[in-house]
N, C-alpha and C positions, 0 to 999 in steps of 0.2 A: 360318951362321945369323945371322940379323938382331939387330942387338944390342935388348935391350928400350928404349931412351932415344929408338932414331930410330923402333921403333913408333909409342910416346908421339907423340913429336911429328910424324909422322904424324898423326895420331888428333888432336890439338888442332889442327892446321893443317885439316883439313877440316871440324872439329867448326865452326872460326870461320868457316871459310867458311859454312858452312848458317844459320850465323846469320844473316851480313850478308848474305846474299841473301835471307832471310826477314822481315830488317828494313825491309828498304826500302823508301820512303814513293812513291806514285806523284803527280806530279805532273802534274794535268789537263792543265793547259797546255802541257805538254810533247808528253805522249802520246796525248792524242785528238784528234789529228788527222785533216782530210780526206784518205781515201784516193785518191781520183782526183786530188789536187795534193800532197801533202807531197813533200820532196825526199827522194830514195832515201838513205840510208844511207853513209858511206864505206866501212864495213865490210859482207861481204857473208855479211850473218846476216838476210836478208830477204826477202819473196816478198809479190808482190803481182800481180792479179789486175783487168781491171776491160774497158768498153769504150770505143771509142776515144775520144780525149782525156785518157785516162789518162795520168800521168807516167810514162814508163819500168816498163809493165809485162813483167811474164815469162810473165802467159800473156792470150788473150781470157776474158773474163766470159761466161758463159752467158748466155741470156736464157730467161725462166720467163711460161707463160700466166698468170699473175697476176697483181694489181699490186703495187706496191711496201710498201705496210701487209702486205699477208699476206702478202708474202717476209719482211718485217722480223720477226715475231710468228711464221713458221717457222726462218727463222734463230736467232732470239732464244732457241729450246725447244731448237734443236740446241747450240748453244752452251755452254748453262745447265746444258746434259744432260755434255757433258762432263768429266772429272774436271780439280778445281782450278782452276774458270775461277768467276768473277767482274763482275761489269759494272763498270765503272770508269765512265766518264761517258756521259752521251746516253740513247736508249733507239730501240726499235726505232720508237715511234708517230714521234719525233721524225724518221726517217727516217737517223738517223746514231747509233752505237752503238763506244762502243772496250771489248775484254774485256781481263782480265789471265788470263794462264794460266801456270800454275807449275808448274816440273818436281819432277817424283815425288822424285828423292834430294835434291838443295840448294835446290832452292824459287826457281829463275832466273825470275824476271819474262818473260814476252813479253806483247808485246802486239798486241790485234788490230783493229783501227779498219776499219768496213765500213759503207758509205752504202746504201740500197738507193734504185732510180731508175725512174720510170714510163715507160715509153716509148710512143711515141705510137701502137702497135697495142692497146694496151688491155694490154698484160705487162706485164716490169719487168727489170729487170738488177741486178746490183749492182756495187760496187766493195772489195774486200777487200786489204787490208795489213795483214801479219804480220811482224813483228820484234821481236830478241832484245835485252834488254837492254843484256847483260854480253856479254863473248868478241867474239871475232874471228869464229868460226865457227861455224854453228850445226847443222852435220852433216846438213843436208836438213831438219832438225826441222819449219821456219818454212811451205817447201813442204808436206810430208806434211799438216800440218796443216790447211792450205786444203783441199788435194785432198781430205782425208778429211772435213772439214766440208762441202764442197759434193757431193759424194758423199752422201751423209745427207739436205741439203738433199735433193735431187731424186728420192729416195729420200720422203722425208717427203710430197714435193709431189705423187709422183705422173707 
């Protein structure tokens, strides 16, 4: 049996943890970055998405019959629709937008910087990077999330 004192502090070591990842202040300039050029990460808690000229992406960017404002203003609703996501700077009219998304039990910052781009048939592309604050690893999380945001996109669009 577990003695009761390393419960305890069990229980206050993660208690502090949810704190300080709940606390933490996001700093613009840090984190709204362009995702067709910001540099990849050392730690590999990141996924990004975009077309070519993109820095080191991991997967090609769709391209959508619309143009880039109303990719940005359907991305914007799927986003927003999410749980625990937030806009942090930009906005979709601006054409470049970063979210903060927080995990359900400790409240881990990610964040998600996505440009949206007109291309010259009359559509639009985008470019999408997702990364994890904190840790080393971020157990697929950063992926899923694109895949399942742009899944919804195209879904929403039609």
């Amino acid at each position: 049996m577990i003695p009761t004192i390393i419960i305890a502090l069990i229980v206050v070591l993660f208690g502090g943890l949810m704190a300080y990842s709940r606390t933490l202040s996001h700093d613009v300039a840090t984190w709204h970055v362009d995702p067709l050029s910001a540099p990849k990460p050392s730690s590999p808690n990141s996924y990004r998405v975009g077309p070519d000229g993109t820095t080191e992406p991991d997967a090609a960017a769709p391209e959508f019959s619309i143009d880039a404002a109303a990719l940005g203003a359907a991305f914007d609703t799927v986003a927003m629709n999410e749980n625990a996501v937030e806009r942090l700077a930009g906005s979709p009219g601006e054409g470049w937008a970063t979210y903060v998304q927080r995990s359900t039990l400790f409240g881990f910052p990610d964040y998600i910087s996505v440009r949206f781009i007109d291309l010259d048939n009359g559509g639009s592309t985008l470019a999408v990077f997702s990364r994890s604050r904190l840790g080393q690893s971020d157990l697929g999380v950063n992926k899923k999330r694109v895949e399942d945001w742009l899944a919804k996109l195209t879904a929403a669009i039609g």
